[in-house]
VOZA-573607 format. One record per atom (N, C-alpha, C): residue number from 1; residue in one letter; x, y, z. Coordinates in pm, whole numbers. Layout:
<nodes>
NODE   k r     xx     yy     zz
NODE NUM a      X      Y      Z
...
</nodes>
This chain:
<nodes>
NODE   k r     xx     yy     zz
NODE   1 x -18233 -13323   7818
NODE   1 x -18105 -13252   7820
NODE   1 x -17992 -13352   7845
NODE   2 x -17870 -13324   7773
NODE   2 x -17793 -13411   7793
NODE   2 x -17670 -13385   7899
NODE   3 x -17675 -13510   7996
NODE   3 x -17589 -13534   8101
NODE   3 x -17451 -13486   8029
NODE   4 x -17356 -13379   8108
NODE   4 x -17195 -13366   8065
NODE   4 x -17091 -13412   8210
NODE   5 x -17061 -13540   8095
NODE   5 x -16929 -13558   8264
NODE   5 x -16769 -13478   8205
NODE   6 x -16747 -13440   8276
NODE   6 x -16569 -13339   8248
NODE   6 x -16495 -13485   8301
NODE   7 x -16410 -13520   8256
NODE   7 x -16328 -13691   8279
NODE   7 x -16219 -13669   8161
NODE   8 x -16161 -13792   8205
NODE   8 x -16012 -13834   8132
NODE   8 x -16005 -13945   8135
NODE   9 x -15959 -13984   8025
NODE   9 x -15927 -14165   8063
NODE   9 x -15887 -14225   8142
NODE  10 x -15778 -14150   8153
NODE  10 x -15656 -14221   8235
NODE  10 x -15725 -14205   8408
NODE  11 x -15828 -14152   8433
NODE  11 x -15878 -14143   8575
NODE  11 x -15957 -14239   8584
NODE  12 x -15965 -14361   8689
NODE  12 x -16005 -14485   8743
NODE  12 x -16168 -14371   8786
NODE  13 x -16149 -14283   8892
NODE  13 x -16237 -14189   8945
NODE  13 x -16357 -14154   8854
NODE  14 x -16301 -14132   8737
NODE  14 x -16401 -14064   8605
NODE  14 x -16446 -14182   8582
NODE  15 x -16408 -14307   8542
NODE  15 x -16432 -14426   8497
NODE  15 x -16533 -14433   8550
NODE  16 x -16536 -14444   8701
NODE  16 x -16649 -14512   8795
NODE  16 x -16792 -14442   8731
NODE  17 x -16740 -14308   8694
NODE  17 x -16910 -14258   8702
NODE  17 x -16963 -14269   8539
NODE  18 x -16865 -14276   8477
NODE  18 x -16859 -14294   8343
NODE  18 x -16925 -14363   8287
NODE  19 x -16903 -14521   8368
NODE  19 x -16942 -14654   8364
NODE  19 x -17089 -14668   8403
NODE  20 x -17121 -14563   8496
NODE  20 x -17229 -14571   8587
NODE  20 x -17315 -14505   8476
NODE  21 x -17327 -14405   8395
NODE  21 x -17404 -14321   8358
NODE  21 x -17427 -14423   8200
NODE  22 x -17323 -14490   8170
NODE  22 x -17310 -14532   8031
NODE  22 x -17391 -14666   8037
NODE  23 x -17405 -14790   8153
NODE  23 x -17474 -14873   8167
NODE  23 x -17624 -14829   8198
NODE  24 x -17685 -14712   8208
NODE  24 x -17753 -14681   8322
NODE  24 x -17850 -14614   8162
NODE  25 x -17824 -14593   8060
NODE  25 x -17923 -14592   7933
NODE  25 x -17952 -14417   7947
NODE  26 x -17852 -14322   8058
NODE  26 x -17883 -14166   8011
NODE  26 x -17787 -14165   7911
NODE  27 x -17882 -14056   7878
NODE  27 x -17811 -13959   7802
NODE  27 x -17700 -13879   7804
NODE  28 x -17606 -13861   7781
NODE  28 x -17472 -13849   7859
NODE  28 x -17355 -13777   7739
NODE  29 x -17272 -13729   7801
NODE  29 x -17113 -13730   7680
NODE  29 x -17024 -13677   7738
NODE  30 x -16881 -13709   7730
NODE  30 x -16747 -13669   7812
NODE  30 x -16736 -13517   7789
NODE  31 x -16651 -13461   7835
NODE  31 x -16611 -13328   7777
NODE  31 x -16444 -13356   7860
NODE  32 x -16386 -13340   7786
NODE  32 x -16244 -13373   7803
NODE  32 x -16170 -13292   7923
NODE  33 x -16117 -13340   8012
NODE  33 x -16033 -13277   8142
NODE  33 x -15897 -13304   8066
NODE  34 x -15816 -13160   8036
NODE  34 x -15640 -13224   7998
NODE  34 x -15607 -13239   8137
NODE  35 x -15659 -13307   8238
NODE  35 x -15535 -13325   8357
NODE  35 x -15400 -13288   8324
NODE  36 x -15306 -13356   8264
NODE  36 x -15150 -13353   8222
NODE  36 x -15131 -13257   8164
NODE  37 x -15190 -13135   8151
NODE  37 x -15139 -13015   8127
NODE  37 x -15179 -12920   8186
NODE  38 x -15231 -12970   8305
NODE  38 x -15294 -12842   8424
NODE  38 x -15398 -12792   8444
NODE  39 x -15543 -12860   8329
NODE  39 x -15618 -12789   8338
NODE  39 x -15697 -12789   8424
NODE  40 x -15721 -12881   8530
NODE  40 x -15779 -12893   8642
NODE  40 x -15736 -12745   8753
NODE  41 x -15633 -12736   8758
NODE  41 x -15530 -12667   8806
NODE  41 x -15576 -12487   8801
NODE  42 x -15634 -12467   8666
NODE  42 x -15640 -12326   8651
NODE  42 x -15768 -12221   8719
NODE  43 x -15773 -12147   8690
NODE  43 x -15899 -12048   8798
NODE  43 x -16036 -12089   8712
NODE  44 x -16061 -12118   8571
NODE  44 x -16212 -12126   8529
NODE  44 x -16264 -12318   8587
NODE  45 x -16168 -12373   8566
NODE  45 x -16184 -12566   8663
NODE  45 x -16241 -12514   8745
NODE  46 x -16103 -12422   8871
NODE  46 x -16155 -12432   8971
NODE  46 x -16277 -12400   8995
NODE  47 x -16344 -12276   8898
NODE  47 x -16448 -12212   8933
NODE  47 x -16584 -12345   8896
NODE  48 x -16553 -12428   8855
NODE  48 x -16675 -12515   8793
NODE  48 x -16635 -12647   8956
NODE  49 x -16504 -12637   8961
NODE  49 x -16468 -12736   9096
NODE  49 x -16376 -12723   9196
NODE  50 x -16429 -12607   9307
NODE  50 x -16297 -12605   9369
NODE  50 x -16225 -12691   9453
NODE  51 x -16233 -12853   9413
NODE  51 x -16177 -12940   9458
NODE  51 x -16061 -12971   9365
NODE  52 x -16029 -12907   9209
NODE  52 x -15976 -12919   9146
NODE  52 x -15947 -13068   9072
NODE  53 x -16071 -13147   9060
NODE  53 x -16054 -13279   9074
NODE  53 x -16171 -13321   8942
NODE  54 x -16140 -13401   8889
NODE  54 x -16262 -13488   8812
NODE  54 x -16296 -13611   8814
NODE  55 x -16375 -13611   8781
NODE  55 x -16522 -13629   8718
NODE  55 x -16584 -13475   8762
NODE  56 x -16660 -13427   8726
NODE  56 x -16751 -13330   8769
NODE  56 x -16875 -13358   8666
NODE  57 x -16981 -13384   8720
NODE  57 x -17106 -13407   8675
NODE  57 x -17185 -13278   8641
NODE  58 x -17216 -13252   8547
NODE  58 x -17345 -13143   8510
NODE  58 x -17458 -13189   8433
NODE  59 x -17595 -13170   8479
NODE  59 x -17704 -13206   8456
NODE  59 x -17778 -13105   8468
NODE  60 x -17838 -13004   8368
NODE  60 x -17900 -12868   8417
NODE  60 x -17895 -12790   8455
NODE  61 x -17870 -12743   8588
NODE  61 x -17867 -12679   8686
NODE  61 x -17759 -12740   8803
NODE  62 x -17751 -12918   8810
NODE  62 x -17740 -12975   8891
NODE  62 x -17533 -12999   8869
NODE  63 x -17479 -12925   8970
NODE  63 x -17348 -12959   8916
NODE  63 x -17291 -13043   9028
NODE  64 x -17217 -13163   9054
NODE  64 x -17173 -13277   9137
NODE  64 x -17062 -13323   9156
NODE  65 x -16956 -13297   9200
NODE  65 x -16822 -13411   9198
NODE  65 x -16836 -13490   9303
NODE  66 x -16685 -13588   9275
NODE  66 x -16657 -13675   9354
NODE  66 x -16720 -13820   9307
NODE  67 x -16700 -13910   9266
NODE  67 x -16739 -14045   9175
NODE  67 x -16846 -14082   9271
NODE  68 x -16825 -14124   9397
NODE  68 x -16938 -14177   9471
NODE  68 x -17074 -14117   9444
NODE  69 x -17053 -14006   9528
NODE  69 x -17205 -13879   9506
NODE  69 x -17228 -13878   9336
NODE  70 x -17175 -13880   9241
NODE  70 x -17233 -13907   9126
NODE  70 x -17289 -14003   9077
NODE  71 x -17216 -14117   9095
NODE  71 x -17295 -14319   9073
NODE  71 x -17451 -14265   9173
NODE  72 x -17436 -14172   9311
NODE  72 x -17597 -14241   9396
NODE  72 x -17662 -14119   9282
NODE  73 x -17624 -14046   9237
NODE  73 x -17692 -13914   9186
NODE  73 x -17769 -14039   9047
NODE  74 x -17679 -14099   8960
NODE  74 x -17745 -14171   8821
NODE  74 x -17827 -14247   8909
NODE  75 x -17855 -14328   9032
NODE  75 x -17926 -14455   9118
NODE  75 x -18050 -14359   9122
NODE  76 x -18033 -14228   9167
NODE  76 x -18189 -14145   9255
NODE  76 x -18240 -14173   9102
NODE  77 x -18132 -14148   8987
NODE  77 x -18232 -14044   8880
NODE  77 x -18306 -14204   8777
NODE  78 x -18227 -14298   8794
NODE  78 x -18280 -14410   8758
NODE  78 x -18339 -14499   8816
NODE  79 x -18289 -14540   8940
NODE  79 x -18361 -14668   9001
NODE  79 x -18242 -14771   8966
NODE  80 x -18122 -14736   8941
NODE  80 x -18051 -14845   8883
NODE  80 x -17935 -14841   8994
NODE  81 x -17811 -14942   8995
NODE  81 x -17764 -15003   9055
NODE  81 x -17739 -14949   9228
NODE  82 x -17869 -14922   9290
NODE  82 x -17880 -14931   9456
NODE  82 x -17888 -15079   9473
NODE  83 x -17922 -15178   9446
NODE  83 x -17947 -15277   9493
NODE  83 x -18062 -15274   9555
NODE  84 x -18110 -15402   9617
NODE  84 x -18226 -15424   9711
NODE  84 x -18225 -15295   9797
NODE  85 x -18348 -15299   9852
NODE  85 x -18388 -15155   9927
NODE  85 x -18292 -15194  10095
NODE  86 x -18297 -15275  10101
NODE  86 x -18226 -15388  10222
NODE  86 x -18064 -15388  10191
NODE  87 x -18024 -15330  10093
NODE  87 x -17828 -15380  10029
NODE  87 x -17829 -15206  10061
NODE  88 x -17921 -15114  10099
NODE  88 x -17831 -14946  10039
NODE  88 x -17728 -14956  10137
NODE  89 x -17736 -14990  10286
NODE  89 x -17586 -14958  10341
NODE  89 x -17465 -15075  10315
NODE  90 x -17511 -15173  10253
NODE  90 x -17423 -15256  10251
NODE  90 x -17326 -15179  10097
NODE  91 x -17423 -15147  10024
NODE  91 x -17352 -15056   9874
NODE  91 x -17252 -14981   9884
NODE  92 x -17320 -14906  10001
NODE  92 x -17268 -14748  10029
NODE  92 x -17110 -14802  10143
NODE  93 x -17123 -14937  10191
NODE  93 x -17008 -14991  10286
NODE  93 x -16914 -15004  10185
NODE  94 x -16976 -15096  10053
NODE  94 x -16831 -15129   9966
NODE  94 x -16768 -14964   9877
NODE  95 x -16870 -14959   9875
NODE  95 x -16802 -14748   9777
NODE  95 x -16710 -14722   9891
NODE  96 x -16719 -14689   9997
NODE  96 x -16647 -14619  10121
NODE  96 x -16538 -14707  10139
NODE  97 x -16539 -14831  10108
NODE  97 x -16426 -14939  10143
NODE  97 x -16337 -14937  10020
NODE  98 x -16373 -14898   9887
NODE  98 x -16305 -14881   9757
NODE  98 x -16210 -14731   9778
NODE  99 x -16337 -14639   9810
NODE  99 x -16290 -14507   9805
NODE  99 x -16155 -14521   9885
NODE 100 x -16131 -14538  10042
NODE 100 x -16007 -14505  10119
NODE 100 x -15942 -14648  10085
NODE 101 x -15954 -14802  10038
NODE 101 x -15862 -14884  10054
NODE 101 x -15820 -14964   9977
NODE 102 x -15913 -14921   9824
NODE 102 x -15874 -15002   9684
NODE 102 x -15818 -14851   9594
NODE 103 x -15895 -14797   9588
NODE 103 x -15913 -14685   9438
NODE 103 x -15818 -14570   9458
NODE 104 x -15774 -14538   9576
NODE 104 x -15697 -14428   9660
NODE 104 x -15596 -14452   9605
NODE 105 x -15561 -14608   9664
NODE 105 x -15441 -14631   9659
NODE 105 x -15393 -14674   9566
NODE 106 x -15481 -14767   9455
NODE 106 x -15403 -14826   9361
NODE 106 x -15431 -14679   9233
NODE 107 x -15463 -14597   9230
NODE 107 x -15496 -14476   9148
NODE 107 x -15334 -14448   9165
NODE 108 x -15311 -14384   9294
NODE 108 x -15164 -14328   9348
NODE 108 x -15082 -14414   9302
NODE 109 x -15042 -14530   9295
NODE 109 x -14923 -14633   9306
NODE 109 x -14929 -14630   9123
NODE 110 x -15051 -14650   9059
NODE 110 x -15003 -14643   8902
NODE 110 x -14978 -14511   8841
NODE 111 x -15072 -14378   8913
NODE 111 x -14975 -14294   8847
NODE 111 x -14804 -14230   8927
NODE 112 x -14766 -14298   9043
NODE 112 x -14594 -14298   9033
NODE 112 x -14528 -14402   8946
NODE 113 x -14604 -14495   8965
NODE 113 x -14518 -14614   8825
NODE 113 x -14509 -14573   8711
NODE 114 x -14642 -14515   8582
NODE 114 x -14660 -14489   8503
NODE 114 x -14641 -14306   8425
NODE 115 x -14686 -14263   8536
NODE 115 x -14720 -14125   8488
NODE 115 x -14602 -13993   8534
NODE 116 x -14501 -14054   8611
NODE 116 x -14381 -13992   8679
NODE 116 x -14291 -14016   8603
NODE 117 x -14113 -13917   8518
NODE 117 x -14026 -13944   8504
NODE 117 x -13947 -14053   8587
NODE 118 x -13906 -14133   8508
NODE 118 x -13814 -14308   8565
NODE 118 x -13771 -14250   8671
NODE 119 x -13648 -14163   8687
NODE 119 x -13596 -14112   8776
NODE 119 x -13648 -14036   8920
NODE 120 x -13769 -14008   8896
NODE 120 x -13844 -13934   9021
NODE 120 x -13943 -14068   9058
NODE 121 x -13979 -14162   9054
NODE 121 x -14036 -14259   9123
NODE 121 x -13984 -14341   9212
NODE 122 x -14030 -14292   9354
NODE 122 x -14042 -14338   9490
NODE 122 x -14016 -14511   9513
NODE 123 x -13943 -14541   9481
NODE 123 x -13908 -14698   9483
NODE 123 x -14024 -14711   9624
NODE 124 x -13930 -14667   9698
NODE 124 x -13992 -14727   9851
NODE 124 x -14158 -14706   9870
NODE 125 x -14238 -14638   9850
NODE 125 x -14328 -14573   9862
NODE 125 x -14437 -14657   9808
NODE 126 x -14372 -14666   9684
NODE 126 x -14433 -14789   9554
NODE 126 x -14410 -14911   9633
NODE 127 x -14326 -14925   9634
NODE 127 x -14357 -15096   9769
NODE 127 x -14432 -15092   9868
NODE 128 x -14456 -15004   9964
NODE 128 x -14506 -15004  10076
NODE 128 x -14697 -15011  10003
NODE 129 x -14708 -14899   9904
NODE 129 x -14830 -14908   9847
NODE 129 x -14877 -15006   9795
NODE 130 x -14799 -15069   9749
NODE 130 x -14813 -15228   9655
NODE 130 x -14826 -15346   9798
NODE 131 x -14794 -15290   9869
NODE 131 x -14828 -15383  10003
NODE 131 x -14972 -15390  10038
NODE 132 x -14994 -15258  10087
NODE 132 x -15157 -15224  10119
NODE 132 x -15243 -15262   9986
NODE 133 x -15197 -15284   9874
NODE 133 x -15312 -15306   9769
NODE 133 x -15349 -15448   9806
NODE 134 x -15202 -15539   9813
NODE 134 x -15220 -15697   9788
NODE 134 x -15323 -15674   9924
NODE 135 x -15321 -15677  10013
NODE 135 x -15414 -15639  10148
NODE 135 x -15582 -15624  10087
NODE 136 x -15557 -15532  10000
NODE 136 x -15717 -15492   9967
NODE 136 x -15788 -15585   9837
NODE 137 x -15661 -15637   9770
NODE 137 x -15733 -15730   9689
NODE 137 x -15762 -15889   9716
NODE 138 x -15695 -15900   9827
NODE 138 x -15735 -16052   9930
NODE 138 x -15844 -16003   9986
NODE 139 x -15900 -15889  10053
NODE 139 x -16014 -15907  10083
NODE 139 x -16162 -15923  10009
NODE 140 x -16099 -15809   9876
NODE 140 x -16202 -15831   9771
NODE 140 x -16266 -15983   9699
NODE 141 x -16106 -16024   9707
NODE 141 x -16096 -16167   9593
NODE 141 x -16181 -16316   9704
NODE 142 x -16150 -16271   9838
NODE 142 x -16232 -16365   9927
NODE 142 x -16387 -16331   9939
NODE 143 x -16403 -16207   9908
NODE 143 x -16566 -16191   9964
NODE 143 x -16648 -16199   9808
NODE 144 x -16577 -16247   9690
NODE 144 x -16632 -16266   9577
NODE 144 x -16657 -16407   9573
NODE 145 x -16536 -16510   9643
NODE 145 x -16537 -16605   9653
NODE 145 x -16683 -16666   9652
NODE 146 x -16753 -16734   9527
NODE 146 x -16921 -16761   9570
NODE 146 x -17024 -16680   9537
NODE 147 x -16979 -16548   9492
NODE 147 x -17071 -16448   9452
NODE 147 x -17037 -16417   9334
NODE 148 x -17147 -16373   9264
NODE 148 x -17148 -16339   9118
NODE 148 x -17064 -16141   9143
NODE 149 x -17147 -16072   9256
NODE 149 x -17145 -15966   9265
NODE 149 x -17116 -15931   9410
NODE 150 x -17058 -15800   9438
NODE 150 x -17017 -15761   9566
NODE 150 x -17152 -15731   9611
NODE 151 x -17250 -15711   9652
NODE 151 x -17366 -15698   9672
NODE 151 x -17480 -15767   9598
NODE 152 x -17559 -15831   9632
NODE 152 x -17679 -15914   9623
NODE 152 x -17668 -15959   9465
NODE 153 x -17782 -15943   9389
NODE 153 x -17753 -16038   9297
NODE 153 x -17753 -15961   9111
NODE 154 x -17715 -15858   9185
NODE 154 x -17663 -15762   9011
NODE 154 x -17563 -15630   9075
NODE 155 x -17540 -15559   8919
NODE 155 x -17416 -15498   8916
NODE 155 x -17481 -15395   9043
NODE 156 x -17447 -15337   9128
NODE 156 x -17442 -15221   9196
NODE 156 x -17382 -15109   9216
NODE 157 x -17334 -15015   9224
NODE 157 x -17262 -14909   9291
NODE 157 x -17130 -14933   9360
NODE 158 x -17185 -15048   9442
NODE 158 x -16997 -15092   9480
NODE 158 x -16950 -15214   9415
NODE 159 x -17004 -15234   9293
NODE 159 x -16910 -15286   9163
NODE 159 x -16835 -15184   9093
NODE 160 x -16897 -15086   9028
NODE 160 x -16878 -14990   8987
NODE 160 x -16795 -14941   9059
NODE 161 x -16823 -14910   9141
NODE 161 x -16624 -14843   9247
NODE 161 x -16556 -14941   9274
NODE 162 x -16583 -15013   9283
NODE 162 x -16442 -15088   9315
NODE 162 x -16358 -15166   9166
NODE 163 x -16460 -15143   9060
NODE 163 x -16372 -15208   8966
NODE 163 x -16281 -15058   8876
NODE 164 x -16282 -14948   8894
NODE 164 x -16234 -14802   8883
NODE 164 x -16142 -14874   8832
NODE 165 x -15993 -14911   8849
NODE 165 x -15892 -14896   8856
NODE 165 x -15832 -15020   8827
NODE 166 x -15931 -15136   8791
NODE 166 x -15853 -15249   8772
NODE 166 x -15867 -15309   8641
NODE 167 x -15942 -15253   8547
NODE 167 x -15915 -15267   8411
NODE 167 x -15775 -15252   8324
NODE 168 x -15711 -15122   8384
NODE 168 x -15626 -15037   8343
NODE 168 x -15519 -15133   8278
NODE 169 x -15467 -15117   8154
NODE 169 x -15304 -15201   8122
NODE 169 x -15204 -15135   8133
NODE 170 x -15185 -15016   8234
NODE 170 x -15076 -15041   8308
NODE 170 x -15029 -15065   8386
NODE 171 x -14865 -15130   8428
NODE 171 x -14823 -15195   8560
NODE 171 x -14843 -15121   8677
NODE 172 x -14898 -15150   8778
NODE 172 x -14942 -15093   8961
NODE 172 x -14911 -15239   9035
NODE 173 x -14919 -15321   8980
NODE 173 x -14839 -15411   9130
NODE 173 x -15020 -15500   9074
NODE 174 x -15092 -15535   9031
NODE 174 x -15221 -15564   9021
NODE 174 x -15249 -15688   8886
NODE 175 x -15210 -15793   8925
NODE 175 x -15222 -15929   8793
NODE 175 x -15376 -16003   8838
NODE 176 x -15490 -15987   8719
NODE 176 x -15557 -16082   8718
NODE 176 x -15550 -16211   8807
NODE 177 x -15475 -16305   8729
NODE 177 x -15404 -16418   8734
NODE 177 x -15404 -16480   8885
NODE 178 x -15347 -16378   8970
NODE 178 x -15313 -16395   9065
NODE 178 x -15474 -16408   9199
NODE 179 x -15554 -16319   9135
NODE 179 x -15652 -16327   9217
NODE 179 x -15824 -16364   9127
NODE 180 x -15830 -16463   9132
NODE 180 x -15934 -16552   9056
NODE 180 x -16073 -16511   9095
NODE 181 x -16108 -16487   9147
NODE 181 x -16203 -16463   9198
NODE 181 x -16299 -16311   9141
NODE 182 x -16178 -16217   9224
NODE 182 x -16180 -16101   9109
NODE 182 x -16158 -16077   8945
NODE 183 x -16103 -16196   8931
NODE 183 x -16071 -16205   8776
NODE 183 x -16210 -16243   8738
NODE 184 x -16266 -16338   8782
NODE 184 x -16389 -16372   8688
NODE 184 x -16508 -16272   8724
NODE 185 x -16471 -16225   8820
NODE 185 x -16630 -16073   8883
NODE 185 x -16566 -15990   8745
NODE 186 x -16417 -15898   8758
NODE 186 x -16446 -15845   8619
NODE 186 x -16451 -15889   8480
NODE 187 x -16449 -16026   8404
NODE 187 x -16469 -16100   8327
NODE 187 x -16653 -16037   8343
NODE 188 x -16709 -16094   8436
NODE 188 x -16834 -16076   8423
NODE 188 x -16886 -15918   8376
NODE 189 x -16832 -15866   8460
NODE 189 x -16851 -15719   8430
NODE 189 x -16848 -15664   8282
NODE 190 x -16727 -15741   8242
NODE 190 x -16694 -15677   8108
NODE 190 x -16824 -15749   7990
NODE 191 x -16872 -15823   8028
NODE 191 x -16932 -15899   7972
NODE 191 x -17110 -15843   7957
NODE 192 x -17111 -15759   8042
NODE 192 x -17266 -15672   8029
NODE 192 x -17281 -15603   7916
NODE 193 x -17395 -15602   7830
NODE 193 x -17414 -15543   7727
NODE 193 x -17369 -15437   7776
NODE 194 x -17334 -15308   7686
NODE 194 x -17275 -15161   7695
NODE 194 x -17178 -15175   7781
NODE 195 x -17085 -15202   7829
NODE 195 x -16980 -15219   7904
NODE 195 x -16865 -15140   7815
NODE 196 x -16795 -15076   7840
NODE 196 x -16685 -14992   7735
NODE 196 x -16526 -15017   7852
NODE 197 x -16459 -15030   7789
NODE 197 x -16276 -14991   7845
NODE 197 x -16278 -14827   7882
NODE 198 x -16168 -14862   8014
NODE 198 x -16233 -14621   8037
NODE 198 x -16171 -14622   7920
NODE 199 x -16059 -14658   7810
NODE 199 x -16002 -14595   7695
NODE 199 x -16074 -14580   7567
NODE 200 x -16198 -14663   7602
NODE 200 x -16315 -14624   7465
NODE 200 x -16408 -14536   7511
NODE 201 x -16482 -14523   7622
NODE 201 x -16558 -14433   7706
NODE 201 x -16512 -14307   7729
NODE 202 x -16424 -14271   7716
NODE 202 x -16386 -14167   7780
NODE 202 x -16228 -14112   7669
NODE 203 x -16252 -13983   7643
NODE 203 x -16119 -13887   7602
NODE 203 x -15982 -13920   7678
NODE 204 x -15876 -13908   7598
NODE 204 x -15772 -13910   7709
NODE 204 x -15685 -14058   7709
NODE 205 x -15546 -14063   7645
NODE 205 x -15506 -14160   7660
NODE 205 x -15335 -14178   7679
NODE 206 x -15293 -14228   7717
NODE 206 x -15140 -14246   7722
NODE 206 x -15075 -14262   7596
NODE 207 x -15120 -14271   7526
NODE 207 x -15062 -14304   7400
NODE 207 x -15049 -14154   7332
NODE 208 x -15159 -14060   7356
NODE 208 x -15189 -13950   7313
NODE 208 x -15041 -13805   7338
NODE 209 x -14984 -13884   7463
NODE 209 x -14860 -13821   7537
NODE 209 x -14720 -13872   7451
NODE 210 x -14770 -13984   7421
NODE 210 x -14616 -14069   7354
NODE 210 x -14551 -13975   7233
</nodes>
C-alpha cells in the first residue's frame, strides 16, 4: 500500500519527512496541502489534523503528524536513519534541538520575509529572529566541524531535521558561504543518490502564486 504524505513545498516541516520517506526506498506520494489558501484551516484538514498543520502521514490505518514522529515512524518501519543502537538519544537530542532552535525559527523569519505583504513585515522581529538563527547556525557549523554527519557515521534523523529549511532560495538571514562547515554537510547531503530539492519532491511552489 502506498505511503500518502499531505505537504507543500514551501514547508521546511513537510520536507523533513518527505526527504525521510523518499531516501528511505517506500513507497510513498505527496497529496497537495494549498496552505496559502486556507486549506489547512477548514473543518475536513482539521478532521484528518486537528493540529491544523502539515505534513500528515497516512499509511493504512496508521495516520501521524508532526515531522519528527514521522522520520522515527519511516526508522521503526525500515531500520533506516536511527543510527547506531548507542546514537538513538543522541538523534532524538539533535531533532529536539532543530525542532525549538533551527527549524521554528528560521521557518517563521522566511515566511515574514517572503510570504507577508512588503508593508506588513515586522522589521524588528525579523532582526531579533535573524539573531537567534546566526546563534543556531554557529552551533551547528562548529559541531560539523570534523564530521561528515551530525550523528555517527551516516545520514540520520537529525540530518534530516535539521537540514528542513536550509536548502530553500529564499532570503531568511541564512548564506551558505558564511558557514562552511554546514555548507559542505549539505553539499554532502545533496549529493546522496535520490536526494530531491523540497521544490521537486513535493507540490507547491512560489512561483505558482506569482
Amino acid at each position: 500500500m502506498t505511503i500518502k504524505l499531505h505537504c507543500f513545498g514551501e514547508s521546511g516541516n513537510a520536507y523533513k519527512a518527505a526527504l525521510a520517506l523518499e531516501l528511505s526506498g517506500l513507497e510513498w506520494e505527496p497529496v497537495f496541502v494549498d496552505f496559502f489558501a486556507g486549506v489547512n484551516r477548514t473543518p475536513e484538514f482539521r478532521e484528518m489534523n486537528v493540529m491544523g498543520e502539515a505534513p500528515v502521514l497516512e499509511d493504512g490505518d496508521m495516520r501521524l503528524t508532526q515531522s519528527g514522529a514521522i522520520q522515527q515512524y519511516i526508522t521503526d518501519k525500515t531500520g533506516k536513519f536511527g543510527g547506531a543502537p548507542e546514537d538513538k538519544y543522541e538523534v532524538l537530542r539533535w531533532v529536539l534541538w532543530d525542532n525549538h532552535k533551527l527549524s521554528s525559527q528560521a521557518g517563521m523569519t522566511r515566511f515574514l520575509m517572503n510570504f507577508l505583504p512588503e508593508d506588513k513585515r515586522p522589521d524588528q522581529v525579523i532582526g531579533f529572529m535573524q539573531g537567534r538563527l546566526k546563534a543556531a547556525y554557529a552551533t551547528l557549523n562548529a559541531h560539523l566541524d570534523g564530521r561528515d554527519w551530525i550523528v555517527g557515521d551516516g545520514i540520520t534523523n537529525a540530518d534530516l531535521s535539521c537540514c528542513g529549511y536550509l536548502y530553500y532560495p529564499e532570503p531568511f538571514g541564512f548564506d551558505r558561504a558564511e558557514w562552511p562547515h554546514i555548507d559542505a554537510w549539505l553539499t554532502r547531503l545533496s549529493e546522496t543518490p535520490g536526494w530531491k530539492h523540497p521544490y521537486d519532491l513535493m507540490p507547491g511552489n512560489p512561483s505558482d502564486r506569482a
